[in-house]
C-alpha angles and dihedrals in degrees: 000000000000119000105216098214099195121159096249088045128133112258086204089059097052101036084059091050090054094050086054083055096050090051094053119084129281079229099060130086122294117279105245121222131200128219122158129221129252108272098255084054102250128136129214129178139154121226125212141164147183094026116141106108099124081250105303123123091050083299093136087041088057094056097045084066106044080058089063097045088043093052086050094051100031080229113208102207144015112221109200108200093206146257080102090167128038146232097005109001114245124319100217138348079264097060111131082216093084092063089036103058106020109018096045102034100048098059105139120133083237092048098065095096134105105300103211108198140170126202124262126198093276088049092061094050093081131033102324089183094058086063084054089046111117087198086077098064082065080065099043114358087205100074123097118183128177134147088234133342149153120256105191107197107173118264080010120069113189130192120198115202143194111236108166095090098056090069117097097200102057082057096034101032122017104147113212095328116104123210136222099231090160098142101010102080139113074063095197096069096029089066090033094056095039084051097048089043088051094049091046090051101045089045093050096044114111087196125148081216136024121198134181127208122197129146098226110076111242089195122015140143087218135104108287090042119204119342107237100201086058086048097058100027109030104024090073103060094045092053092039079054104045103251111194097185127027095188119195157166131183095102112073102251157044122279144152121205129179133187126230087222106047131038093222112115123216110207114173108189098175088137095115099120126335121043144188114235116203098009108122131130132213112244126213113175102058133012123275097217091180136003129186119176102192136067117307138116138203147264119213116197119189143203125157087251104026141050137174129182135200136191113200119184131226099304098038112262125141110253102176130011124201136187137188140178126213082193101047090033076216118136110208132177123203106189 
């Protein structure tokens, strides 16, 4: 069942769509959304990760100034690329964290549009489920949470997937954190159906632009580096589908990469409240056409032929400006 998100829509729809989607299993298809596009057929959104810090580390100056930018670009949408409550997710649908870090900090007048989120590692050391929960859009109606899904807008397809359990460590390894696996194991065909699904639904999209949204970085210069199970696992079907965008969080910063061999961008904006100074890698295996290594997010502007995207840093100010034609085929960055 499709869930037909239009401005004028009801909340009480929707919010009913997205219950039937809780209840499904985590090993069906992906639930499928709906957002139009503005009238002229145009497309704006910000992009943000690795937020939830009840506003400290410049999280409420971040979103100051999201609300500006937003203001400026009548954004439709905030994509929020995961890890939304640290250090440990939400304890219950009933955590006062959820107001605290997300209600009470993003209260600007343009921010008050669908939030469509996905979880990150932090996300699933507390209760995974709560963020899934429906019960918390009677909270903010703002919030979407699914472990992967499809958001149709228009000329943009976007696919939302759940990356956490690709990665060995957090299984093998995971030190004294524990992790919320209710409805992932057995792990195998979790990740085997999540993978096919992915690859049914990129390869039947008739989208001008295709665009994936994970929290783990496939590509990136941080300081986790690439992540090698995406690499192997993930890379290849975006490649095979002609990804334009792999959009991520997870490193502390803002970064866009790009690979002599393939035209799919890889842009981690995980910069909304706590960073990593210093911590940057060198990356040999693609370009790293911009790296910013303090708090920031992006801004992300559509047409069916064009697309430019901006990273802009704690106060605002416009760090990095990129440009690309579905006509030209031509990338070019301006700043």
């Amino acid at each position: 069942m499709a869930c037909f998100h239009k401005k004028t829509l009801a909340i009480c729809l929707q919010l009913a769509i997205i219950c039937c989607s809780y209840l499904v299993s985590s090993f069906a298809a992906f639930q499928r959304f709906e957002h139009a596009a503005k009238s002229d057929g145009s497309l704006s959104f910000l992009v943000v990760g690795d937020w939830g810090r009840r506003g400290s580390y410049n999280q409420s100056e971040v979103a100051s100034q999201m609300g500006r930018i937003g203001e400026t670009l009548d954004i439709d949408f905030v994509v929020s690329t995961g890890d939304n409550f640290y250090d440990d997710g939400l304890k219950g649908i009933n955590d006062p964290a959820f107001k605290d870090s997300f209600t009470k900090i993003y209260t600007a007048q343009s921010l008050q549009k669908q939030w469509y989120s996905v979880l990150g590692n932090h996300d699933y050391r507390g209760d995974a489920k709560a963020q899934l929960n429906p019960v918390l859009r009677k909270i903010d109606s703002r919030w979407l949470c699914l472990r992967s899904y499809l958001l149709n807008a228009e000329f943009v397809e976007f696919f939302f997937m759940d990356t956490t359990p690709f990665i060995n460590m957090y299984f093998d390894d995971p030190l004294h954190h524990t992790y919320d696996w209710r409805g992932i194991t057995p792990r195998e065909t979790y990740l085997a159906n999540l993978l096919k699904d992915l690859e049914s639904a990129l390869s039947n999209s008739t989208a001008d632009w295709k665009i994936v949204v994970g929290h783990h970085a496939i590509r990136s210069a941080g300081h986790h580096g690439d992540t090698k199970e995406l690499v192997q696992q993930f890379l290849p079907v975006l490649e095979a589908n002609n990804v334009d965008f792999y959009m991520n969080g997870h490193d502390h910063c803002l970064e866009r990469i790009s690979c002599i061999d393939s035209p799919l961008q890889f842009l981690t904006s995980g910069a909304g409240s706590k960073a990593w100074r210093g911590d940057v890698k060198n990356h040999n295996e693609c370009q790293v056409g911009f790296f910013y290594d303090g708090q920031g997010f992006m801004s992300v502007q559509m047409t069916r032929t064009d697309a430019k995207i901006v990273f802009y840093d704690v106060f605002g100010n416009v760090l990095h400006e990129w440009n690309t034609s579905k006509d030209s085929k031509q990338l070019v960055s301006d700043m």
